[in-house]
N, C-alpha and C positions, 0 to 999 in steps of 0.2 A: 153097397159095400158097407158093411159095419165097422164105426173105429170107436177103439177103448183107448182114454189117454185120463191120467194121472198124475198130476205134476204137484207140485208143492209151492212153488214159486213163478213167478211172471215169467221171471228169466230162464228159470228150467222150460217153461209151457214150451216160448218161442223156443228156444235152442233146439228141442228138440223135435217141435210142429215142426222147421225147419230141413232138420233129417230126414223125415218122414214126409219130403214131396208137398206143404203148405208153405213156397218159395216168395208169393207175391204178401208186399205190404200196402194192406188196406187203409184206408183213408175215409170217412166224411168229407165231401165238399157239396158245398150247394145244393143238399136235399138227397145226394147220389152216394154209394159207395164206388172208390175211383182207387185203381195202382198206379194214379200217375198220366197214364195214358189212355184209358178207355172207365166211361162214367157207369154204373150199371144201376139201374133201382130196386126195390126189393122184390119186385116180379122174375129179377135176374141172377137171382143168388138164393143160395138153401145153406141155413145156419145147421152143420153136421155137428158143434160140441158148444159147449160154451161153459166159463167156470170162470169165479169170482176168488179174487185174492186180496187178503188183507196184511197188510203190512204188521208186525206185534207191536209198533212202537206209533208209529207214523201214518196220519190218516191220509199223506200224502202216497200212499203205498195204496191205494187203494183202487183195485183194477179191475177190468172184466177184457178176459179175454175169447175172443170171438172167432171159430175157426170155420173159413168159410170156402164155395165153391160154386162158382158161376157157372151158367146155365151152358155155357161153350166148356166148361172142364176144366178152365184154373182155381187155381187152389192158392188160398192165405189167409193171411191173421190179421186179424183188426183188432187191436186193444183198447179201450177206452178209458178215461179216467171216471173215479167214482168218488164218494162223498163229496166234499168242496170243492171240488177241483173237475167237478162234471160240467159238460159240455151241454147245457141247455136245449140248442138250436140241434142235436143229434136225436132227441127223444122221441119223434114221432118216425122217422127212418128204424129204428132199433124197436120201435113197439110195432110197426108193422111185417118186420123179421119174424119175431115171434110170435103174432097173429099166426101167420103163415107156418109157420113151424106147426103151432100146436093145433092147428087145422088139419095138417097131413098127419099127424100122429093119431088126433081123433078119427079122422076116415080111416086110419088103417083098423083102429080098434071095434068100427061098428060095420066091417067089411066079413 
């Protein structure tokens, strides 16, 4: 299923991913993305949007929001923090996301 989303703000993204059936809130812990209750790796989730927002003032505003869906059918958002305020120990989890992402886009493109 294809989704087109547009937002302008963090807070607009969530409120409205929200809406629109992306209910669980994602999390980094220990290597895994987790809502909490069940830990999943990047073999277990497929990144369907993702969009970077920056704050006009404050480099503390500065986000990536990550809209995602695991391999059983939940749906949510994981937001990260960006500039100074980035999460070090997140960046090989989130570079293997989008390995994977643009793996499947390429196969689709030379299919």
């Amino acid at each position: 299923m294809g989704y087109r989303f547009k937002y302008n703000t963090t807070t607009e993204a969530v409120t409205k991913l929200r809406e629109n059936g992306f209910t669980e809130n994602f999390f980094i812990s220990e290597g895994k993305i987790s809502n909490g209750i069940e830990k999943f790796s990047a073999d277990d989730i497929r990144i369907i949007f993702t969009n970077r927002y920056e704050g006009d003032s404050d480099p503390a505003d500065e986000t990536t929001v990550y809209v995602l869906e695991t391999a059983s059918g939940t749906k949510g958002i994981l937001v990260t923090a960006d500039g100074i305020y980035a999460d070090n120990n997140t960046g090989e989890l989130l570079q293997q996301l989008h390995r994977k992402k643009l793996h499947r886009y390429s196969s689709l493109q030379h299919a």
